[in-house]
C-alpha positions, 0 to 999 in steps of 0.5 A: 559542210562535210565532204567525203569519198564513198564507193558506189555498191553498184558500179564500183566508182568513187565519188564525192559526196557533200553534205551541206546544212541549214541548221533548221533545229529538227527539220532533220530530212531523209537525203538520198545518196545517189551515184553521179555515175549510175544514179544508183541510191547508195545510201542516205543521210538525215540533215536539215540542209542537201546532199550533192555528189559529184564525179571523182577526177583523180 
């Protein structure tokens, strides 16, 4: 599992993302990145497991 902060192009907010995987040998995917904020696709990640972002609380 990988986790990480990344700012949000649209609104300017930082949250999480988490990056977990299946190890399915290549099954590797296109994962949105989404703004848990305003639900802007950011980016994206090539996995075989799911992307999950969550609020940052500081």
């Amino acid at each position: 599992m990988e986790e990480y902060k990344q700012q949000c192009t649209e609104c300017g907010k930082t949250f999480i993302v988490r990056v977990t995987t299946d190890n399915v040998p290549g099954c590797k995917e296109k994962e949105e990145v989404i703004c848990p904020y305003c639900h802007t696709e950011v980016g994206y990640r090539m996995t075989s497991g799911f992307v999950y972002t969550y609020k940052h609380e500081e």
